[in-house]
N, C-alpha and C positions, 0 to 999 in steps of 0.2 A: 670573664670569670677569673678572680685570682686563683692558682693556684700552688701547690705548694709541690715542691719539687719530686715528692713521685706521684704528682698527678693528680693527684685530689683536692677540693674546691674546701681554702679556707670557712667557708660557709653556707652555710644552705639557708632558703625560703621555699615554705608552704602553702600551697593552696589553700589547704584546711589544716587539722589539729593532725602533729606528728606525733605516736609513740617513740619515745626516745628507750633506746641499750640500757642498759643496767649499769651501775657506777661501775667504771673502769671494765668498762665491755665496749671493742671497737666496734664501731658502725660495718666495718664491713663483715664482722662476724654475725652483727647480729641480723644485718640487712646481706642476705645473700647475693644479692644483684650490683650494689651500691656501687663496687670499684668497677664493675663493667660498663654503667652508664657513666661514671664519674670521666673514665681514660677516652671513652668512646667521645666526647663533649654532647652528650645526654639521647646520643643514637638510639644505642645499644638498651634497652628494659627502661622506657620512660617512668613506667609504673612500680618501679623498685620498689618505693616507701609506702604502696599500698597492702592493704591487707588483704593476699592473694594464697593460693595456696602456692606454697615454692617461694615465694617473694621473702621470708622471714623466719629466722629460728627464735621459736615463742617464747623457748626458755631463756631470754638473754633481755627479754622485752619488758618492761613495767608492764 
């Protein structure tokens, strides 16, 4: 996985359909988990981008 020098992956792929952040809302604001699995190399909260309770702040969310 590339990634970009504090750790986090140039890119992501999904299994299924991702809800993406609101314009100019970082993923890891809006995905609570996202930099834990990101740094962990996808250890840490596999299920980050799932829609879980705790997984995601809604108001940031499309």
């Amino acid at each position: 996985m590339t990634k970009h020098k504090n750790g986090l992956p140039f890119a992501l792929h999904f299994p299924y359909s991702f809800d993406y952040p609101k314009e100019k809302v970082a993923i890891i604001d809006a995905y609570l988990h996202f930099a834990g699995w990101a740094t962990s190399g996808g250890v840490i909260s596999p299920d980050w981008y799932e829609n879980k309770p705790g997984n995601r702040q809604e108001s940031l969310i499309y």
